[in-house]
Z-matrix of the N, CA and C atoms (Angstrom, degrees):
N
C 1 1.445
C 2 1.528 1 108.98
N 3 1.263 2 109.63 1 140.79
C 4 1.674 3 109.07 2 173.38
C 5 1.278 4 115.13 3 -108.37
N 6 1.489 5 109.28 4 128.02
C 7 1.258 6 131.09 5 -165.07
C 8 1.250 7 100.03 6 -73.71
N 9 1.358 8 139.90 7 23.61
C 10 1.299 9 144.26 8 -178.93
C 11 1.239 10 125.07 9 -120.87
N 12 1.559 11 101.34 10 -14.88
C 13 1.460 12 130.87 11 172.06
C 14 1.694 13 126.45 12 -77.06
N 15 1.090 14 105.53 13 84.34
C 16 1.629 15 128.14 14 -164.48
C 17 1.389 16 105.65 15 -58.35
N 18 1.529 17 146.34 16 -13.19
C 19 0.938 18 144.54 17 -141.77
C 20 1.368 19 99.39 18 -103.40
N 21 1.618 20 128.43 19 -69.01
C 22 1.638 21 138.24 20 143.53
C 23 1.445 22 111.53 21 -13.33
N 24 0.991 23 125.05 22 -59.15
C 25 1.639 24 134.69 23 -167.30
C 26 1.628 25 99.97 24 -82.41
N 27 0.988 26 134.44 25 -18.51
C 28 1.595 27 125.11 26 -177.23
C 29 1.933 28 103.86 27 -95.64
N 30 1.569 29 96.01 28 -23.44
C 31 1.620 30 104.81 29 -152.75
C 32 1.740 31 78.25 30 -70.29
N 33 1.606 32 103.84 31 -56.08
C 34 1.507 33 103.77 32 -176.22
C 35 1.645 34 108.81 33 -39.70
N 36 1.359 35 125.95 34 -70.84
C 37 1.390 36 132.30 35 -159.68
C 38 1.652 37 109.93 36 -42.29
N 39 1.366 38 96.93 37 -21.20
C 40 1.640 39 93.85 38 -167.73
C 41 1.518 40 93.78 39 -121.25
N 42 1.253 41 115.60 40 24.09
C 43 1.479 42 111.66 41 163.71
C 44 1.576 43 134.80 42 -72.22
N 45 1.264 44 141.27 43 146.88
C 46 1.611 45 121.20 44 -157.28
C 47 2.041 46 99.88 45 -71.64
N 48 1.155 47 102.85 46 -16.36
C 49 1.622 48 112.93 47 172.16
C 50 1.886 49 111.25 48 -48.67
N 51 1.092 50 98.77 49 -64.94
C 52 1.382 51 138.47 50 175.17
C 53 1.673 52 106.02 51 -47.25
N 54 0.949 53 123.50 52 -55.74
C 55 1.491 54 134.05 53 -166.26
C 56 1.886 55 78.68 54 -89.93
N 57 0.713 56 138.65 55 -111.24
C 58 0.987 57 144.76 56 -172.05
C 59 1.192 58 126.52 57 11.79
N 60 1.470 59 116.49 58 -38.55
C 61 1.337 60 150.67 59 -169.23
C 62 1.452 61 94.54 60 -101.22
N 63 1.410 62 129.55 61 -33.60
C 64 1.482 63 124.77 62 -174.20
C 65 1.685 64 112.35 63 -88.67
N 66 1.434 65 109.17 64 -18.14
C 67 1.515 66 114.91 65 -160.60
C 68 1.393 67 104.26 66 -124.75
N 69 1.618 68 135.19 67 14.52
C 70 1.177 69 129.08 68 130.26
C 71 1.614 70 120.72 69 -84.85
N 72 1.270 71 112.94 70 148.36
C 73 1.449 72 111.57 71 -179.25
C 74 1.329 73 123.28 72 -64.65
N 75 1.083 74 100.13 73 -38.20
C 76 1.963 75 104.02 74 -160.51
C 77 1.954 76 95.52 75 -106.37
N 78 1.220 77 98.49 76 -14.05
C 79 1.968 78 94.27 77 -177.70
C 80 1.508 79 121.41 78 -37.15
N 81 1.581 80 90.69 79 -72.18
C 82 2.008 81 102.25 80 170.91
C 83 1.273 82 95.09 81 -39.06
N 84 1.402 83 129.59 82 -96.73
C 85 1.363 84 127.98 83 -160.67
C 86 1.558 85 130.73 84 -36.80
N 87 1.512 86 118.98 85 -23.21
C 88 1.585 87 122.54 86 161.62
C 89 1.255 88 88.70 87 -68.28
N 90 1.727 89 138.66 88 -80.95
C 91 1.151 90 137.81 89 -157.62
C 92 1.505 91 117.73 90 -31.05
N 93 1.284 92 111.00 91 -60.85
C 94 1.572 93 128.13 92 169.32
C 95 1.505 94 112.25 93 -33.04
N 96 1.178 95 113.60 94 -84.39
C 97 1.860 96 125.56 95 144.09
C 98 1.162 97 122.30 96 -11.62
N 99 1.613 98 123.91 97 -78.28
C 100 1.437 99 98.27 98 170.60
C 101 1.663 100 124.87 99 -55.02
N 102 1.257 101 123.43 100 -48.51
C 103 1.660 102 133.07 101 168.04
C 104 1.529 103 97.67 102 -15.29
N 105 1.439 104 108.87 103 -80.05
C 106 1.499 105 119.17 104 -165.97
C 107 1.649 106 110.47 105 -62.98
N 108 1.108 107 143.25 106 -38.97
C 109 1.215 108 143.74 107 166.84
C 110 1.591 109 103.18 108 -67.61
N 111 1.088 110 129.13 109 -39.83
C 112 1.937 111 121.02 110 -164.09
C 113 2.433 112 74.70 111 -85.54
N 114 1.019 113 139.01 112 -61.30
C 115 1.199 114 117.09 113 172.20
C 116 1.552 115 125.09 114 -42.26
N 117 1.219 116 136.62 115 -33.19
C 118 0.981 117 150.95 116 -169.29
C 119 1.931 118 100.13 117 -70.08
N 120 1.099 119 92.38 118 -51.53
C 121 2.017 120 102.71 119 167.37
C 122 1.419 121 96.06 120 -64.76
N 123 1.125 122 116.89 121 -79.29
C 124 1.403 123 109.38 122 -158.15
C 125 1.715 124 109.04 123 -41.03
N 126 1.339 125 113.43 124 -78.00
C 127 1.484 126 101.11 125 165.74
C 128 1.609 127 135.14 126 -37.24
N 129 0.974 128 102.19 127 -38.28
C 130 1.835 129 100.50 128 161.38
C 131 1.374 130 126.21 129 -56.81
N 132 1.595 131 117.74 130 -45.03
C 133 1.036 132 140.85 131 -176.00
C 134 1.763 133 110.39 132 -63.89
N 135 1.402 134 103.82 133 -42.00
C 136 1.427 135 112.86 134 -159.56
C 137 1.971 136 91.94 135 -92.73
N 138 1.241 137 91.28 136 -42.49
C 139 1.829 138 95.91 137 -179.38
C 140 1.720 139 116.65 138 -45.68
N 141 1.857 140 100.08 139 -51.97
C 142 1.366 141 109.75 140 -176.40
C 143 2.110 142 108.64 141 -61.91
N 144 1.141 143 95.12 142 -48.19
C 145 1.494 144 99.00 143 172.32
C 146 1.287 145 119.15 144 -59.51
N 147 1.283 146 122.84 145 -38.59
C 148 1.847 147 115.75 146 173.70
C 149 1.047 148 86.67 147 -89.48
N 150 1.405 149 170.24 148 -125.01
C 151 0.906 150 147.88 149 -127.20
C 152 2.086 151 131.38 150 -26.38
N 153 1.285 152 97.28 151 -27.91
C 154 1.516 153 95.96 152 176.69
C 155 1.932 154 92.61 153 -93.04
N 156 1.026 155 123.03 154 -15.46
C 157 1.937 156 125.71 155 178.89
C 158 1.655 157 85.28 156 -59.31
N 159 1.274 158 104.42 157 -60.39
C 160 1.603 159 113.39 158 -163.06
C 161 1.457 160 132.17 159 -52.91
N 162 1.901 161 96.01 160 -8.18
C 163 1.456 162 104.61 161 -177.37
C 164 1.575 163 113.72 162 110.56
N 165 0.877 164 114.18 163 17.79
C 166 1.690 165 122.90 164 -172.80
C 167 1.214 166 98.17 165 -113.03
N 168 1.659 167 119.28 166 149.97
C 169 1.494 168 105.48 167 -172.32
C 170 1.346 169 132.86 168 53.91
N 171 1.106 170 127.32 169 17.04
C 172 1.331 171 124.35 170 -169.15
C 173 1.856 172 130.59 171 -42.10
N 174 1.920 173 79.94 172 -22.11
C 175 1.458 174 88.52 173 -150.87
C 176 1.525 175 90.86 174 -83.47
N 177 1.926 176 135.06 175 27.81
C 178 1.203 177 133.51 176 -168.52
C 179 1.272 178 85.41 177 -129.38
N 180 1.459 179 104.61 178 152.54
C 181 1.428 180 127.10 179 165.91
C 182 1.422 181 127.29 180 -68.24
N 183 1.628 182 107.13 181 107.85
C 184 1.734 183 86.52 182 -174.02
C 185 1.344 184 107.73 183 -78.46
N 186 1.179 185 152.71 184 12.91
C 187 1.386 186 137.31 185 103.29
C 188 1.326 187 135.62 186 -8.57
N 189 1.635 188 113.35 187 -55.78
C 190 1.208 189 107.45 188 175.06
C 191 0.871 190 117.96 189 -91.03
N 192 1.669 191 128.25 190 3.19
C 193 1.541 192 131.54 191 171.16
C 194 0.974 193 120.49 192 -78.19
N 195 1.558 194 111.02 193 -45.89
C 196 1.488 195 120.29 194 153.72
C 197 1.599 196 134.63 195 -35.89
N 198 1.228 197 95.66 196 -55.04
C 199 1.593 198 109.45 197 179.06
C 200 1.797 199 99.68 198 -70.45
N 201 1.068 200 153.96 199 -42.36
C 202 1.195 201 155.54 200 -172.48
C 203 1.742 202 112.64 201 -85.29
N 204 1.664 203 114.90 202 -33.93
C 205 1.428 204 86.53 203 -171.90
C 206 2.047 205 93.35 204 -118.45
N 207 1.118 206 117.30 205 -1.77
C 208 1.461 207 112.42 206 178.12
C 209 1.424 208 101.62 207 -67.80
N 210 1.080 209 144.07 208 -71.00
C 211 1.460 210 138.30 209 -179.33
C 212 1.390 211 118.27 210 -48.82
N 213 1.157 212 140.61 211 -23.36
C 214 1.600 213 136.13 212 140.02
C 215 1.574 214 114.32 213 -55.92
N 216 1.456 215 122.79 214 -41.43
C 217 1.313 216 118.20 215 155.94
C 218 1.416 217 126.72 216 -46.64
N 219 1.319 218 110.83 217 -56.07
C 220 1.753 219 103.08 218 -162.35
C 221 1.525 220 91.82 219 -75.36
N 222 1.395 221 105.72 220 -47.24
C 223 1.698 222 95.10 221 -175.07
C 224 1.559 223 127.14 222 -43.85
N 225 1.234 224 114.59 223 -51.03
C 226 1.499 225 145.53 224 169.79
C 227 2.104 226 98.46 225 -51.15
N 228 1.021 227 115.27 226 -51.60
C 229 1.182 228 140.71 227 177.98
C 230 2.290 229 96.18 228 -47.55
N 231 1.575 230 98.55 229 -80.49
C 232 1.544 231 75.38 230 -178.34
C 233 1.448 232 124.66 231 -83.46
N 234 1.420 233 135.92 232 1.22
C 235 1.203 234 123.81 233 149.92
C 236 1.693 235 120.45 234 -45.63
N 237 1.879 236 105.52 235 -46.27
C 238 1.315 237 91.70 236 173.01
C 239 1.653 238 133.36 237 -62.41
N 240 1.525 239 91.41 238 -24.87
C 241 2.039 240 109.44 239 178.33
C 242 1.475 241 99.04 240 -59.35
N 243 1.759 242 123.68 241 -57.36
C 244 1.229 243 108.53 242 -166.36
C 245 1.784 244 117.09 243 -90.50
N 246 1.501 245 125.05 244 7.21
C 247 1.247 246 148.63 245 165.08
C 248 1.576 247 89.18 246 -67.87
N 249 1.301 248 127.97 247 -71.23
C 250 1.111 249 122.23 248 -161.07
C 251 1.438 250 114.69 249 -79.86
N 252 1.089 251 143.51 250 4.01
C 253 1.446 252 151.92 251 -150.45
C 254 1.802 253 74.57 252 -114.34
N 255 1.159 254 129.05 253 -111.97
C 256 1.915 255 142.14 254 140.87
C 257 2.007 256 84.60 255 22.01
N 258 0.924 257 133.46 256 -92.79
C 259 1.505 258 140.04 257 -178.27
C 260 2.426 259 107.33 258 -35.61
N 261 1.153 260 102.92 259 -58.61
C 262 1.028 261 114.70 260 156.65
C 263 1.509 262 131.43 261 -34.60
N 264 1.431 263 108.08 262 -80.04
C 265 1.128 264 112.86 263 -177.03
C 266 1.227 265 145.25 264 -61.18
N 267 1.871 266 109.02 265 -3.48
C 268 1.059 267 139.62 266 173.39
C 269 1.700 268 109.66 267 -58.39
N 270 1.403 269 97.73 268 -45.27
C 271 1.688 270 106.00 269 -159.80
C 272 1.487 271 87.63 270 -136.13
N 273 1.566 272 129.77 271 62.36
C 274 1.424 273 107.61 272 -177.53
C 275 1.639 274 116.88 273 -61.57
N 276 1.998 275 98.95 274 -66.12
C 277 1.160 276 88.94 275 166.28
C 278 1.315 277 162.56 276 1.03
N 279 1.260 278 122.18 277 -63.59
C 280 1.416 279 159.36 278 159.54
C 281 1.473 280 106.20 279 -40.58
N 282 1.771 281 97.26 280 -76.08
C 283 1.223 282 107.64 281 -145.53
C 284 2.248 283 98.44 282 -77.77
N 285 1.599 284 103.06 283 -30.00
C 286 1.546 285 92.40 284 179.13
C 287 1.785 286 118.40 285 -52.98
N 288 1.794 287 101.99 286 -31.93
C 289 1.399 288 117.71 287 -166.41
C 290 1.889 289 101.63 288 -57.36
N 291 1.787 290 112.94 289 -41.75
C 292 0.969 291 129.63 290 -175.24
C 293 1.695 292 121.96 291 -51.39
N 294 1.521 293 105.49 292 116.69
C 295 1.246 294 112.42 293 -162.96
C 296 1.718 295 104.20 294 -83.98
N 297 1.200 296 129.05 295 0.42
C 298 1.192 297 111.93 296 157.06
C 299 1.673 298 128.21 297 -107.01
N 300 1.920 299 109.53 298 8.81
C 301 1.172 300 124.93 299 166.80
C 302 1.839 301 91.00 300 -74.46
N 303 1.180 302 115.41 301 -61.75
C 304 1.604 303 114.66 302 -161.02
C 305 1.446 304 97.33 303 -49.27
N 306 1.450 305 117.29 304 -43.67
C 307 1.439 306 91.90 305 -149.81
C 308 2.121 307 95.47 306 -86.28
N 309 1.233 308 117.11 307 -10.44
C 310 1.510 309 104.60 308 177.96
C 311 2.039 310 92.66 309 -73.22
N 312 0.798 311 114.62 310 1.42
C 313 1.865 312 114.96 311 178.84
C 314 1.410 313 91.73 312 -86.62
N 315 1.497 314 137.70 313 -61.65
C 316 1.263 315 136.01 314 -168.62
C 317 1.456 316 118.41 315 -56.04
N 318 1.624 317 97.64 316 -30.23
C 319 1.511 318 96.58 317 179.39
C 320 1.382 319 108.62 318 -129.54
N 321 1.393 320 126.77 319 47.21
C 322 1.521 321 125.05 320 116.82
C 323 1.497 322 121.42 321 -77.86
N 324 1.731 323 111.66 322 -21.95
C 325 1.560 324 113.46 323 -169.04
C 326 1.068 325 76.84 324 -88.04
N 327 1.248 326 160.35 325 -40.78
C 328 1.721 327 135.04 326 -176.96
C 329 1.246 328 108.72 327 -46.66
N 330 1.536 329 108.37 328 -56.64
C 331 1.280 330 120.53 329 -152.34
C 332 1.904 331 102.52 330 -67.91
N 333 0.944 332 103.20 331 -15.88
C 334 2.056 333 114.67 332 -173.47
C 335 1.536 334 81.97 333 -90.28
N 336 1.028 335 120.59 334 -68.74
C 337 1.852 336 112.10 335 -163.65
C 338 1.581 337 103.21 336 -55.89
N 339 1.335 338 150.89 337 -62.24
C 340 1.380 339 142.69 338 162.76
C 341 1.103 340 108.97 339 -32.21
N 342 1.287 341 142.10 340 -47.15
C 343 1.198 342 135.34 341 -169.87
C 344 1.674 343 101.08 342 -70.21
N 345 1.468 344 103.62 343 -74.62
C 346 1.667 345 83.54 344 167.19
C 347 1.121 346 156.94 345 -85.05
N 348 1.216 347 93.98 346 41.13
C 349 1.812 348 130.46 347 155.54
C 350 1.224 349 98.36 348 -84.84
N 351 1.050 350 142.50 349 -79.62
C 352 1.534 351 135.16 350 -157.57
C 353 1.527 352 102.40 351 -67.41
N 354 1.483 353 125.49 352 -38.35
C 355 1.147 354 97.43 353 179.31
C 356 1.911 355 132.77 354 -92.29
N 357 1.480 356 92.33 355 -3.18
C 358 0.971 357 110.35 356 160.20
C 359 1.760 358 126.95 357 -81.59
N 360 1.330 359 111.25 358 -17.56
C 361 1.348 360 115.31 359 -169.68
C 362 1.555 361 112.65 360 -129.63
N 363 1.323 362 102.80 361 -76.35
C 364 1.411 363 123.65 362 165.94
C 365 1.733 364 115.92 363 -29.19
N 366 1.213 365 120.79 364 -67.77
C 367 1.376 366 151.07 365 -178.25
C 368 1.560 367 111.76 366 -30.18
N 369 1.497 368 93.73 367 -55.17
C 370 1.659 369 119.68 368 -177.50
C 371 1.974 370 116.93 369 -45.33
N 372 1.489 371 96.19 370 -12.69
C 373 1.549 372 85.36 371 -152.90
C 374 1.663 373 86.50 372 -134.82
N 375 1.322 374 119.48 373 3.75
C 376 1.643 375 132.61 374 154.52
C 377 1.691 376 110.88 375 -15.45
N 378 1.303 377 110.21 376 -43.56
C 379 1.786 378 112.39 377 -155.70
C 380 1.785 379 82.27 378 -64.78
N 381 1.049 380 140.84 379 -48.60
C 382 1.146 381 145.57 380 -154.47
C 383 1.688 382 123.75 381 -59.07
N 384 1.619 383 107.48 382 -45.41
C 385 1.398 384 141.48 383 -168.76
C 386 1.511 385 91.31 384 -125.36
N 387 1.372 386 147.09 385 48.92
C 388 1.124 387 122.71 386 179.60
C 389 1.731 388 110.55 387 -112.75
N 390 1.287 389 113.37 388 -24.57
C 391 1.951 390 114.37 389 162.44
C 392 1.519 391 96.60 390 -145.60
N 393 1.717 392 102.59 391 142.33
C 394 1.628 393 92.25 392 161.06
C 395 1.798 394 104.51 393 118.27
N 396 1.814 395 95.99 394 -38.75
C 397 1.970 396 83.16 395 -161.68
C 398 1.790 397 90.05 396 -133.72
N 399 1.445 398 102.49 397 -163.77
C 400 1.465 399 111.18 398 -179.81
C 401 1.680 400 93.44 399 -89.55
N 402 0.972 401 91.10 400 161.05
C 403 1.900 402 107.46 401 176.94
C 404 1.816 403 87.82 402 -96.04
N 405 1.315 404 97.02 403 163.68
C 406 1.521 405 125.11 404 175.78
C 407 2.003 406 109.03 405 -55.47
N 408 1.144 407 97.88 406 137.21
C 409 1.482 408 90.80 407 176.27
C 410 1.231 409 117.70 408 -47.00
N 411 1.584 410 118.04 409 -31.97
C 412 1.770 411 116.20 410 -161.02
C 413 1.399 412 95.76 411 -82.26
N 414 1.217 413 133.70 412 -37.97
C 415 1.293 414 134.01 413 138.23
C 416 1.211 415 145.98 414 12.13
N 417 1.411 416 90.68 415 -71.61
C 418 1.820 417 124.81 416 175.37
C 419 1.518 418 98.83 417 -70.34
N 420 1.592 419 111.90 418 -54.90
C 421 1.485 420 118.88 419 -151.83
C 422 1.810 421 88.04 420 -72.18
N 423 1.275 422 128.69 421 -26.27
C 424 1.537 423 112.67 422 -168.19
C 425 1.727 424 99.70 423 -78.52
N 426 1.223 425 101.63 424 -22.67
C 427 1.761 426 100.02 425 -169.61
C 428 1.485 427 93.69 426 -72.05
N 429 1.272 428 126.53 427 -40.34
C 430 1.403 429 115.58 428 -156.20
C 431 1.692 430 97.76 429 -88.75
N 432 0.911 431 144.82 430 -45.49
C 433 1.343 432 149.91 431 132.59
C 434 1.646 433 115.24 432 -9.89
N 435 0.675 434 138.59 433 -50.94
C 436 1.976 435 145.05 434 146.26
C 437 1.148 436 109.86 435 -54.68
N 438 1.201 437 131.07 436 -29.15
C 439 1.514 438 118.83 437 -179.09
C 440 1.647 439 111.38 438 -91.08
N 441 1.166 440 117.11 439 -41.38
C 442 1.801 441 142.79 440 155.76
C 443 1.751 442 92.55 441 -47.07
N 444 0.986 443 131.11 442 -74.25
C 445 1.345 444 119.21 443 -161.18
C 446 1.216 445 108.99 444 -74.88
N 447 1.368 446 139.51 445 -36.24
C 448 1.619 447 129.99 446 178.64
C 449 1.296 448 104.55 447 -90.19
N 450 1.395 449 135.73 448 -4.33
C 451 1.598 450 126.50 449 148.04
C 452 1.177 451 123.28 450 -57.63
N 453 1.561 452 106.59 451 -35.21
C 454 1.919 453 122.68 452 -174.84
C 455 1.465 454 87.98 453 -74.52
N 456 1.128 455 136.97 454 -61.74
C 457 1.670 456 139.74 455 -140.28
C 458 2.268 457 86.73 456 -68.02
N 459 1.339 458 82.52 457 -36.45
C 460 2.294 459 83.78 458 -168.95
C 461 1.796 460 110.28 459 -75.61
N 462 1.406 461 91.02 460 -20.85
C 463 1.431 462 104.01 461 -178.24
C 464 1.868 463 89.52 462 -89.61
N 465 1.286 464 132.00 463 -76.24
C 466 1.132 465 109.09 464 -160.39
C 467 1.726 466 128.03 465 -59.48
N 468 1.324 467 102.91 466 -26.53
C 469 1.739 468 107.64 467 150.93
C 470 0.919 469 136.86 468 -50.18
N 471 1.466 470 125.92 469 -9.68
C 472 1.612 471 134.92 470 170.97
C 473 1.683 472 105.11 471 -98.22
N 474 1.341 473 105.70 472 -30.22
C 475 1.523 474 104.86 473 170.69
C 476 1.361 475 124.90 474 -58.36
N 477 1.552 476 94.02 475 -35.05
C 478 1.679 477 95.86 476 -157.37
C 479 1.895 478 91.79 477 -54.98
N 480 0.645 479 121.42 478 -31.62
C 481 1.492 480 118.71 479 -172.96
C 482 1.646 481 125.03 480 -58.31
N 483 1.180 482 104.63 481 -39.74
C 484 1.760 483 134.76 482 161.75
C 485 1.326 484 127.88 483 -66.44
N 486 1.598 485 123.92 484 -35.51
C 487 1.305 486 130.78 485 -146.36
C 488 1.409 487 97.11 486 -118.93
C-alpha cells in the first residue's frame, strides 16, 4: 500500500470507528493512555531483557528472562498495535503524510527484524552464554540495537505531534 494514497486514509477518517472515537469525550484520551502505558511494558519489558543480554544480572537465566518478560512484551506489544491503529484513524490523513509517523514505521520494522534475528539466530546457541559469562558480541550488538531502535520508535511518537 502507498502511504501516499489519500483515498484509504480519508475512507478511514470518516469511518463510523473514527467518528466515534472523535465524538465521545474521554475516548481519545483512554486510547492515548492505554497506547502509552501498553508502550511503557513493552519498553520495560524489552529494556530489562537487553539489558540482562548486555551483561547485567548475569547471575539470571536469560531463559528465565525470556520466559518471564517476553509475554508481557508481545502482549503489551498488540494493545499498543491496536491503541495505535484507534489513535491513527482519527487523523489518518495527516498523520500517514507525517514524516516522523513514517519514520517510527521504519523503525518498529527494524525493531521486528532484530528481534527475529536473535530469536531466530542468536537465541539458538543461549545454552552456552545463558548465566555466569558475557553473551556473544552479535548478541550484545542486537541488545544495543533494540534499545536504539525502540528509543527512536518513543522518540518519534512524541514527534508525530510537533512535526
Amino acid at each position: 500500500m502507498n502511504l501516499a494514497d489519500t483515498s484509504w486514509w480519508l475512507w478511514l477518517e470518516n469511518s463510523a470507528l473514527s467518528s466515534t472515537i472523535r465524538q465521545w469525550l474521554w475516548l481519545y484520551p483512554m486510547i492515548e493512555t492505554t497506547h502509552i502505558l501498553g508502550l511503557a511494558i513493552v519498553f520495560g519489558s524489552v529494556a530489562l531483557f537487553d539489558f540482562r543480554l548486555l551483561g547485567f544480572s548475569r547471575h539470571l537465566l536469560v531463559t528465565d528472562m525470556a520466559r518471564y518478560l517476553l509475554p508481557w512484551a508481545y502482549l503489551s506489544f498488540a494493545v499498543v498495535v491496536l491503541s495505535g491503529f484507534f489513535l491513527f484513524a482519527v487523523d489518518a490523513t495527516e498523520i500517514a503524510a507525517n514524516p516522523a509517523f513514517r519514520l517510527k514505521l521504519l523503525l518498529l520494522c527494524a525493531a521486528g527484524m532484530n528481534a527475529a534475528f536473535f530469536h531466530g539466530v542468536a537465541l539458538k546457541s543461549v545454552k552456552f552464554w545463558n548465566r555466569g559469562v558475557k553473551a556473544p558480541v552479535v548478541v550484545r550488538a542486537i541488545a544495543v540495537i533494540s534499545l536504539v531502535l525502540w528509543t527512536g520508535v518513543i522518540i518519534c511518537g512524541r514527534l508525530i505531534a510537533y512535526v
